[in-house]
C-alpha positions as CSV (number, residue, x, y, z in Angstrom):
1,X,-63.7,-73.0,-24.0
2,X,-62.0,-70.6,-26.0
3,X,-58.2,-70.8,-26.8
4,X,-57.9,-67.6,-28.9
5,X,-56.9,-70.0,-31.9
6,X,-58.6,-68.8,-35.1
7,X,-59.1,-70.9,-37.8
8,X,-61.4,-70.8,-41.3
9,X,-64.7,-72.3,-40.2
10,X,-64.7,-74.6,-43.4
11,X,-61.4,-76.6,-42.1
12,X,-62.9,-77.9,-39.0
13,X,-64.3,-80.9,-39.0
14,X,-67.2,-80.9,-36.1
15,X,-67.3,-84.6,-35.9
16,X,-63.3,-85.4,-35.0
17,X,-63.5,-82.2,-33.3
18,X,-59.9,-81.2,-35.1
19,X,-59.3,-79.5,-38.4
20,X,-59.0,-81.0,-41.2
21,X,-55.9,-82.4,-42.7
22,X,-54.7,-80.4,-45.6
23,X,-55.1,-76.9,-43.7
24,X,-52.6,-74.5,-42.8
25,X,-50.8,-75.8,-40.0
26,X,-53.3,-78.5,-39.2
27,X,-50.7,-80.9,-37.8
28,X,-49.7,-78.4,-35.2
29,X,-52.8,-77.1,-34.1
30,X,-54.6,-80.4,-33.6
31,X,-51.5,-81.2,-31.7
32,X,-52.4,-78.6,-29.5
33,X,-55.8,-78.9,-29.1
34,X,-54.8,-82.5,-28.0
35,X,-52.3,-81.0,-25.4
36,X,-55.5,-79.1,-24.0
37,X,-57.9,-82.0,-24.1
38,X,-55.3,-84.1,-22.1
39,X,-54.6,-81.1,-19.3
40,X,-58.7,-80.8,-18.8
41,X,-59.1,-84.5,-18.2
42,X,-56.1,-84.6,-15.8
43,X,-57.4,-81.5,-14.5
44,X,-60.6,-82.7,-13.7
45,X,-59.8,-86.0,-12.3
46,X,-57.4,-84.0,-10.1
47,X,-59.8,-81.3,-8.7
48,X,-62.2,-84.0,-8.1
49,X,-59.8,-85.8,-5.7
50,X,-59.9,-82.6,-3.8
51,X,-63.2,-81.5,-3.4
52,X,-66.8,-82.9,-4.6
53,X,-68.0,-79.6,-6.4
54,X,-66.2,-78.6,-9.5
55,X,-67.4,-77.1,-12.5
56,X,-66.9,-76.7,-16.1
57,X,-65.7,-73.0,-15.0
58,X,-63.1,-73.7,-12.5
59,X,-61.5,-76.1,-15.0
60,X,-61.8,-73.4,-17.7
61,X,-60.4,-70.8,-15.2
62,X,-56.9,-73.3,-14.4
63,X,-56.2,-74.0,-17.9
64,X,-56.4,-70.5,-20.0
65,X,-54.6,-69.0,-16.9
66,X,-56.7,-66.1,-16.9
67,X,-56.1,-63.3,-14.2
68,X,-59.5,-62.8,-12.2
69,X,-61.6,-60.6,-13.5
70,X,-63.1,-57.2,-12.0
71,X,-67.0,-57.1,-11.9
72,X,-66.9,-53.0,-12.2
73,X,-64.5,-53.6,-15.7
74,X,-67.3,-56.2,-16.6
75,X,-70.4,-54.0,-15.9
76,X,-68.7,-50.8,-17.6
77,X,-67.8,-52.9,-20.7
78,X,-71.2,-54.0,-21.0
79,X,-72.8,-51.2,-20.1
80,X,-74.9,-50.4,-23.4
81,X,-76.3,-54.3,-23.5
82,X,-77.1,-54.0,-19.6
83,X,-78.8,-50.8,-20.0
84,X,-80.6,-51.5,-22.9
85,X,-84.3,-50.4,-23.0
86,X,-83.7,-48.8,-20.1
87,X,-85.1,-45.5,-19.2
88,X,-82.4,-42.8,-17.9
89,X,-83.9,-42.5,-14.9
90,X,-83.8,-46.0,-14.5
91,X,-80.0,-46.1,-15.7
92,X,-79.2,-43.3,-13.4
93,X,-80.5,-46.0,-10.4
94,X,-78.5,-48.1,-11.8
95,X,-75.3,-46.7,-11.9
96,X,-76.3,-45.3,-8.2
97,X,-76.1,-48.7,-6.9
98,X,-73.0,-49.4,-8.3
99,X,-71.4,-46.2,-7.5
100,X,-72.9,-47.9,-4.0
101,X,-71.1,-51.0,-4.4
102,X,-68.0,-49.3,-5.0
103,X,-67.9,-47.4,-2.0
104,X,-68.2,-50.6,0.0
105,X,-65.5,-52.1,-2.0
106,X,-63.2,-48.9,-1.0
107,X,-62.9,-48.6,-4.9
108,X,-60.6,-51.6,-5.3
109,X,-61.6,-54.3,-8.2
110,X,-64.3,-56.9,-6.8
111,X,-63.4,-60.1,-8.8
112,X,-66.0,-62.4,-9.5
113,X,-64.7,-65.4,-7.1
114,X,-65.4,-62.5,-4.3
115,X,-69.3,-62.2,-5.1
116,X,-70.4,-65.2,-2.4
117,X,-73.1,-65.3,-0.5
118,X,-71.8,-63.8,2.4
119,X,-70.3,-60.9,0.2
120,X,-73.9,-60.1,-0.5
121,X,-75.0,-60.4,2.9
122,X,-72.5,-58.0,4.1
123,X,-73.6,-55.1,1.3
124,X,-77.1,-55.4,2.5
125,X,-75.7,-55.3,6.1
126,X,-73.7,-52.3,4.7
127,X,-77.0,-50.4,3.2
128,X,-79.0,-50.7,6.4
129,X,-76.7,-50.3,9.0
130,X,-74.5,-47.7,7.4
131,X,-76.6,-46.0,4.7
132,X,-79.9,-46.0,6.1
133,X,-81.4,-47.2,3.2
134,X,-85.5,-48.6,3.7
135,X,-85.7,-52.0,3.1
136,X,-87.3,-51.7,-0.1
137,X,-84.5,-49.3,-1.3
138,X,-82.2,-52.3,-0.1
139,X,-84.9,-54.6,-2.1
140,X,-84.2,-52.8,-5.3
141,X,-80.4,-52.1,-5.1
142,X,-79.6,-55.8,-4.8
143,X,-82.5,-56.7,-7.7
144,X,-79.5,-54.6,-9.8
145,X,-76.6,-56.8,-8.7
146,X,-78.6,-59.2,-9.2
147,X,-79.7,-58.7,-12.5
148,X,-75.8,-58.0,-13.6
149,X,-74.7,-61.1,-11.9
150,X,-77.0,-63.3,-13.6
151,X,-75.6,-61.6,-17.2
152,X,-72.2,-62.3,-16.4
153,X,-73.1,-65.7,-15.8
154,X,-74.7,-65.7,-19.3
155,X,-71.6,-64.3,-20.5
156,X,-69.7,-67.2,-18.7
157,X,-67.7,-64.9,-16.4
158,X,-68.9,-66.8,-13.4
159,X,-70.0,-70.2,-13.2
160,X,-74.1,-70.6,-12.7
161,X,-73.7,-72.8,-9.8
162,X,-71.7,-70.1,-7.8
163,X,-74.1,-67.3,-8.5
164,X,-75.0,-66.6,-4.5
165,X,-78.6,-65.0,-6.0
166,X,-79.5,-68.8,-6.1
167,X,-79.1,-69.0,-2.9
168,X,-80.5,-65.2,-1.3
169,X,-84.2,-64.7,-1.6
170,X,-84.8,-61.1,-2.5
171,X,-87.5,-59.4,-0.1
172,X,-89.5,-55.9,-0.1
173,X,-91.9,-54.6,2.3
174,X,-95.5,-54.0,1.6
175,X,-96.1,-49.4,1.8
176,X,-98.7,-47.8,2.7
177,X,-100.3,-46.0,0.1
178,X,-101.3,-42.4,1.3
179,X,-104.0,-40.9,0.0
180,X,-106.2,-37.0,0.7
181,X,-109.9,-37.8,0.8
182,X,-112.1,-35.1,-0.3
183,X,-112.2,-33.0,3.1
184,X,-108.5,-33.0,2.8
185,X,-108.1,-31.9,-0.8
186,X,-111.1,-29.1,0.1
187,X,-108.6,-28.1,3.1
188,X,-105.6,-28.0,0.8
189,X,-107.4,-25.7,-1.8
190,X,-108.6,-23.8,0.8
191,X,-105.5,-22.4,1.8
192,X,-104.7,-18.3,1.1
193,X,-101.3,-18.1,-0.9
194,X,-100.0,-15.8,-3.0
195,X,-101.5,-16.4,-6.7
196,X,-98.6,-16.8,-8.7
197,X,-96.1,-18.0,-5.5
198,X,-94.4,-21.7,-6.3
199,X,-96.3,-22.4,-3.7
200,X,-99.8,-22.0,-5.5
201,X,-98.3,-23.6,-8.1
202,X,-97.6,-26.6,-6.6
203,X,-100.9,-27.0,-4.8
204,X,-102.9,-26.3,-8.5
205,X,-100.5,-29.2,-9.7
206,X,-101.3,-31.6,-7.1
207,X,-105.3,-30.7,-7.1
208,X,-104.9,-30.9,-10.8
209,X,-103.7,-34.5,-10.7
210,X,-105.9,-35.4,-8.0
211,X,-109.1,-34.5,-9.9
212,X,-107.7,-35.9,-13.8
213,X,-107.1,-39.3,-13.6
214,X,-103.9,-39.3,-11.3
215,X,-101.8,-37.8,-13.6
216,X,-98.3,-38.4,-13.1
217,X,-95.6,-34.8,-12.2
218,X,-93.4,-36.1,-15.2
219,X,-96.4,-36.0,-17.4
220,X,-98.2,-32.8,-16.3
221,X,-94.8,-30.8,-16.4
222,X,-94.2,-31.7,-20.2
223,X,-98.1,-31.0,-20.6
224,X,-98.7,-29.0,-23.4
225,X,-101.3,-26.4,-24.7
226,X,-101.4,-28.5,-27.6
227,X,-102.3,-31.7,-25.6
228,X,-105.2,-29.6,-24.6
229,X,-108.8,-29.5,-26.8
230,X,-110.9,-27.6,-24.2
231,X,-112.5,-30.4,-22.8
232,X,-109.8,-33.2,-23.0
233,X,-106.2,-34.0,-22.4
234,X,-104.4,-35.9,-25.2
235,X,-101.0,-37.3,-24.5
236,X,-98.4,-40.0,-24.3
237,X,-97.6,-41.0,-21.0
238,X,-94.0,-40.8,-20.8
239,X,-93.2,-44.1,-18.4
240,X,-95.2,-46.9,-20.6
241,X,-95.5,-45.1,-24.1
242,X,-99.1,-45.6,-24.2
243,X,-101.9,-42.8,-25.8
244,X,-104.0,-41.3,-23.4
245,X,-107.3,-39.3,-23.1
246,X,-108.7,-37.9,-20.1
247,X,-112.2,-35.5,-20.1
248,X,-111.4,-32.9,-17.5
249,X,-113.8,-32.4,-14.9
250,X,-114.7,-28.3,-13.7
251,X,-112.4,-28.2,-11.2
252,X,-109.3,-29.3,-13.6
253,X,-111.1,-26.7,-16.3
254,X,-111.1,-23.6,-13.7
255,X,-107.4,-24.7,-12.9
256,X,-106.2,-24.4,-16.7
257,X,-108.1,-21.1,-17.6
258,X,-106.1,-20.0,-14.4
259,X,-103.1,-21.0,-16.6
260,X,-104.3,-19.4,-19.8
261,X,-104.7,-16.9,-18.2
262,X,-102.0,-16.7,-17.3
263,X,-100.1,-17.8,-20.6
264,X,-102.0,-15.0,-22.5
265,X,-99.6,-12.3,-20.2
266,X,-96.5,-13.6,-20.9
267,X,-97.2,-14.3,-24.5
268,X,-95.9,-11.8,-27.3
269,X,-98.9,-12.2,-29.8
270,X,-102.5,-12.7,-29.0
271,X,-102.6,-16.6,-29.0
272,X,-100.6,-19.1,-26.7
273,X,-98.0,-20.7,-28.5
274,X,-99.5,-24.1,-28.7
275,X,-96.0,-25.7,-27.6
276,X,-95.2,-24.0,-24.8
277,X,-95.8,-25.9,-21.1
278,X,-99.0,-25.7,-19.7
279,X,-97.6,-25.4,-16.1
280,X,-95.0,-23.1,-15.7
281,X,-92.4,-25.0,-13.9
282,X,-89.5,-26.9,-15.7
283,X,-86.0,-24.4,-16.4
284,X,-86.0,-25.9,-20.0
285,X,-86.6,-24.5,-23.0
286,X,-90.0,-25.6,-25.1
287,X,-88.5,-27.1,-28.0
288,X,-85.4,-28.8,-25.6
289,X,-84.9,-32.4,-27.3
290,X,-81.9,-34.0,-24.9
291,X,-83.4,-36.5,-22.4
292,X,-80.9,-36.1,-19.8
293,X,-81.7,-32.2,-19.8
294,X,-85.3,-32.8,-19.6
295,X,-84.7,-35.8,-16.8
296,X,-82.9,-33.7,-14.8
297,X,-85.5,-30.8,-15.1
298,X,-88.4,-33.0,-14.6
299,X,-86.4,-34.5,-10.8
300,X,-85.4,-31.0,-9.6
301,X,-89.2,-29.4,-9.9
302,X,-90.3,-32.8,-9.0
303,X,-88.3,-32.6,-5.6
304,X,-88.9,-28.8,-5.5
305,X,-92.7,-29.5,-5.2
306,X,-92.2,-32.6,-3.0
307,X,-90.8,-30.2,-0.6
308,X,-93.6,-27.3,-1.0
309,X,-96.2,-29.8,-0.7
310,X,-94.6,-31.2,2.8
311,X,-95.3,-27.5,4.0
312,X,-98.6,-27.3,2.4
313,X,-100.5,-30.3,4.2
314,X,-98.7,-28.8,7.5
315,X,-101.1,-25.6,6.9
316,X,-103.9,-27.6,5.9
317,X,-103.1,-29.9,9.3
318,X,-103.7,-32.7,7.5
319,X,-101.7,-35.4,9.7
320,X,-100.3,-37.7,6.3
321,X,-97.0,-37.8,4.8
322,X,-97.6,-36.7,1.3
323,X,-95.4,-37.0,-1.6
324,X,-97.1,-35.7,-5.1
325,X,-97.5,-39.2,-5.9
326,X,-100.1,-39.8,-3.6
327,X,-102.4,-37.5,-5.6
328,X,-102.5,-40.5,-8.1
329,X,-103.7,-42.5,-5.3
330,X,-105.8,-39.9,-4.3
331,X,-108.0,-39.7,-7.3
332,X,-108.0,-43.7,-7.4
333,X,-109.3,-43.7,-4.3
334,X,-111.9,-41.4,-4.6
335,X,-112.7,-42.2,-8.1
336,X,-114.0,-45.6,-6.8
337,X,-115.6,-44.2,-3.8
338,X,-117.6,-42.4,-6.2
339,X,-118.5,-45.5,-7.8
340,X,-116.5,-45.4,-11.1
341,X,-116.3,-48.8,-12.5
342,X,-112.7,-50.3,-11.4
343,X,-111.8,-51.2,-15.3
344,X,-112.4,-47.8,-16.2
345,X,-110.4,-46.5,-13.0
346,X,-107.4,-48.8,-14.5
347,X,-107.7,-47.6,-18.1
348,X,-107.6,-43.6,-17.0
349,X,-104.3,-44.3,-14.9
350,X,-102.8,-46.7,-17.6
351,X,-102.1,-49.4,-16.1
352,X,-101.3,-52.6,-17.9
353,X,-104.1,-55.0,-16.2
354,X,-106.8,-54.2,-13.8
355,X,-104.4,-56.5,-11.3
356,X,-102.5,-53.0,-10.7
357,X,-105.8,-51.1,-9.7
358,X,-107.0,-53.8,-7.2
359,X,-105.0,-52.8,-5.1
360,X,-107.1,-49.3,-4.5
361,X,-110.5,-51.4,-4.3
362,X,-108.5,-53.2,-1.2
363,X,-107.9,-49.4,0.2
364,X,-111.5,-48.3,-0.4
365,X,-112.8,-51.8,1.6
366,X,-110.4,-50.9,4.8
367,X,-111.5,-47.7,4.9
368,X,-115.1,-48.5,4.7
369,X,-114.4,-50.9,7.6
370,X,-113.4,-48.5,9.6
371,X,-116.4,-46.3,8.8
372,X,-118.7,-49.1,10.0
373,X,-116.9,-48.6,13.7
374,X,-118.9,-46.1,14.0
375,X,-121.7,-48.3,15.2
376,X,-119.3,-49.8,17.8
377,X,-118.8,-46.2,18.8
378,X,-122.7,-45.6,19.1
379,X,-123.3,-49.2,20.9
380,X,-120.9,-47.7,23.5
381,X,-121.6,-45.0,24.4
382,X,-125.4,-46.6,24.9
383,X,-124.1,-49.0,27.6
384,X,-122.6,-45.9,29.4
């Protein structure tokens, strides 16, 4: 408990628990400390009489005096140390959810006495029934709280025991991974557009990723001509960190001599400047260093292209809600359908363990289960 008493460390004496005699005002202090000791016990014994659950906490919280304190004040204070390691988009989440929070507080203080169990039943309440939000959008917003709940008990702002999380077991939902087989991507690229309409360039993107390893939109708009060798694509993927090569199969080649093509136009000299984007799409400069700039690029083509591709699979009548993401499922997908080797499937889409990639295998096996209904189809139409 701290009682905003300073001393020099060498004039305490841990075994008496007072300071030593000798040091400035020594008498006076331990006199106090003494006062403080007494009020705890009495405390105690007190609160005890009047109810069976009492913690170290609520006796800390009578004594000091303290006025209650404001979870938003906490969570801005500690901002940096919350945040830390944290991506921007992820930090952007973050601070969505507690913009969130705010709103359904009616931007008054919520003090930490007020974060119950109930409380947290009633944001969640609050996200579905007014906001709309899925459940695992609800999943994820109260994973936040939850994670700055559990630092402020760290931080002793709230007493472990009262920390409703203990008591509220977080749930998601299992998604449907959506996927184009090869028909569907041959329908896609089979569409007329316009050759250098946004269009165009967001259906190269997609078929692009869905043929090279699932590459993810933030890594294919920062692609450069220098990641490229002719045959391979060299880069750090910019969610884990982690050095990637991928050998580009014809279909990715054809797509890129498109684009360098294409590069060679708009270039002043003879030769493509080796830093400039391979895909044309981000409204940043080349050499832009500020994350937040190229965060906010990267979401607005991403979302841009999100919307083109809705339209896209429309024309193709392809009957599947399709996000650009799904081109990384996509070419996992088909990548074991083709027989790839599942390990080598992981590696190319860098993911940590194989673990992550099982879960395309499972994919593959459902839909080869529903191939072999065909027989049931065949059997029949015998009978009939």
């Amino acid at each position: 408990m701290t009682l905003d008493v300073y001393i020099d460390p060498k004039n305490w004496n841990p075994q008496t628990g007072k300071i030593k005699p000798g040091a400035k005002n020594a008498s006076q202090i331990n006199s106090f400390l003494a006062v403080k000791e007494a009020e705890a016990e009495a405390l105690a014994l007190e609160m005890e009489s009047k109810s069976k659950f009492i913690t170290a906490y609520d006796i800390k919280s009578k004594i000091i005096g303290k006025a209650p304190e404001d979870f938003f004040a906490f969570v801005e204070m500690h901002r940096k140390t919350l945040y830390e390691n944290l991506k921007i988009g992820s930090i952007r989440r973050c601070d969505g959810v507690v913009a969130k929070l705010k709103r359904f507080c009616n931007d008054e203080p919520l003090f930490f006495d007020e974060i119950s169990v109930k409380f947290i039943q009633d944001f969640h309440q609050h996200l579905s029934d007014k906001l709309h939000n899925q459940a695992n959008t609800i999943h994820s917003n109260l994973k936040v709280i939850r994670k700055m709940v559990i630092y402020a008990v760290n931080e002793e702002m709230m007493p472990a025991e009262k920390n409703p999380f203990n008591k509220i077991k977080l749930k998601g939902e299992k998604t449907k991974r959506a996927f184009l087989l090869d028909d569907e991507l041959e329908r896609l690229e089979k569409l007329e557009l316009e050759e250098l309409s946004m269009l165009n360039h967001h259906r190269n993107l997609y078929v692009f990723s869905a043929y090279s390893g699932g590459v993810r939109i933030s890594d294919l708009l920062m692609m450069r001509w220098e990641n490229f060798d002719g045959e391979h694509l060299f880069f750090q993927i910019r969610k884990t960190k982690e050095d990637l090569s991928i050998k580009l199969p014809k279909k990715s080649l054809n797509l890129l001599s498109f684009y360098r093509a294409f590069a060679k136009k708009k270039s002043i000299g003879s030769d493509i400047e080796p830093r400039s984007f391979i895909f044309p799409l981000l409204r940043i400069d080349k050499d832009e260093t500020d994350e937040l700039r190229i965060f906010k690029a990267i979401s607005s083509a991403t979302a841009y292209t999100n919307k083109n591709l809705r339209q896209l699979i429309k024309r193709a009548k392809i009957d599947k809600e399709i996000s650009f993401h799904t081109a990384r499922h996509s070419w996992a997908v088909r990548a074991l359908q083709k027989g790839m080797r599942i390990e080598y499937v992981s590696k190319l889409m860098g993911h940590a363990s194989v673990k992550q990639t099982e879960v395309y295998a499972k994919i593959l096996n459902m839909e080869l289960d529903k191939a072999m209904s065909v027989f049931d189809k065949i059997e029949r139409k015998g009978r009939a």
